[in-house]
N, C-alpha and C positions, 0 to 999 in steps of 0.2 A: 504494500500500500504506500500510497506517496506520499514524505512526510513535507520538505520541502526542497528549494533550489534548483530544482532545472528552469535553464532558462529559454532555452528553444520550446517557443510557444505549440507547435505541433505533438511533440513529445511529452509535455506538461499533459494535454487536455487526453492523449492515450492511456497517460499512467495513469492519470485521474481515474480513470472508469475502470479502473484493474480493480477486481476484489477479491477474496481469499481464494484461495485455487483459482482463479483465471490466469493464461498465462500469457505473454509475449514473446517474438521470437526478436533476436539482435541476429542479422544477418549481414554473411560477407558481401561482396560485389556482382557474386555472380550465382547469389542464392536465384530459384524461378520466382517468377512474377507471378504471386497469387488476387486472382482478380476479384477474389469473394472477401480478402480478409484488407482493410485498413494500411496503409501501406507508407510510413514515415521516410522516404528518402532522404538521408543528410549524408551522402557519398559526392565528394568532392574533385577527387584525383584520386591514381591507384594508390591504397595505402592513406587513405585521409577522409574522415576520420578509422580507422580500425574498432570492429569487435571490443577491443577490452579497452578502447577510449569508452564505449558508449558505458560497460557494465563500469567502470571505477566512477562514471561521472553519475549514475542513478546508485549505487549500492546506498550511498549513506540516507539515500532518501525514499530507499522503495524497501521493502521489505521480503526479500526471497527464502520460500520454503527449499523448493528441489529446481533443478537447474538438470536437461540433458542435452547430450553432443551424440555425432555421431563416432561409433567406434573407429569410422576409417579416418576420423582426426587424427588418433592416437599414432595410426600407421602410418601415416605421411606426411605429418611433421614431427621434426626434432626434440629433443628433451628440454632445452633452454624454452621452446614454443609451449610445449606442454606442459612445464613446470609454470609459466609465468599467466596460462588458463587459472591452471590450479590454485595459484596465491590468488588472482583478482575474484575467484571463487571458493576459497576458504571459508571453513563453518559452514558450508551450503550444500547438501545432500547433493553430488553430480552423478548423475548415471550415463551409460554410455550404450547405445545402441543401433544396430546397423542404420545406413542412412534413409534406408529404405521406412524404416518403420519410424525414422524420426522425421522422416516425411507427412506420414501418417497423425502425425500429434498438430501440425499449421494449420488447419483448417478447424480447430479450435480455439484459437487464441484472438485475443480481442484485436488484437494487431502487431506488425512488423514494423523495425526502424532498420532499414537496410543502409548501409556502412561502405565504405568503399575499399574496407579490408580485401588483400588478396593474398591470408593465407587459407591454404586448401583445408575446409571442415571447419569453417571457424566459428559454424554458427550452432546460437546458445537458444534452448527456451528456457525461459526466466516462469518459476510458476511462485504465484504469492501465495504466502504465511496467512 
């Protein structure tokens, strides 16, 4: 739930309407264009903003239960990549599951902020506390 501080007025009025288990997804650049769900673009150039710009700039003001990735994150980036998921999602339940079935979980989610991160799997659904 959103307590306060963001200041991109699109991203405010999405978190706003988050409520306990609803979730959001933070996607890389080249996540698909879902035309049913809400869709936050603030990708700028490749790599600006990234994935864990958007989750370190909401953690202290949203509040995350469980957080999932897909497993072929895990396989196709590096340990410094996957270590530094890890820290910006500390204390936060992550599970990992193929991408296929974390496909499966965006068309319940109140909406997407697509990021213009390009690393490969980088994307998160955030679910609220």
């Amino acid at each position: 739930m959103l307590k306060t501080g963001i200041l991109n007025p699109a991203i405010n009025e999405l978190l706003s309407r988050v409520r306990h288990t609803n979730t959001v997804v933070i996607a890389d650049r080249g996540f698909p264009f879902w035309p049913s769900i809400e869709t936050v673009d603030i990708s700028l150039v490749d790599g600006i903003p990234t994935v864990l710009d958007v989750i370190r700039a909401i953690r202290p003001n949203f509040v995350i239960g469980r957080a999932w990735m897909a497993d072929e994150f895990r396989r196709q980036n590096d340990a410094p990549t996957r270590c530094s998921f890890e820290a910006a999602l500390a204390g936060i339940a992550l599970e990992f599951e193929p991408h296929a079935e974390f496909k499966r979980r965006v068309p319940q989610a109140i909406g997407l902020i697509r990021t213009g991160d390009t690393i490969q799997y980088a994307n998160v659904i955030l679910e609220s506390a």
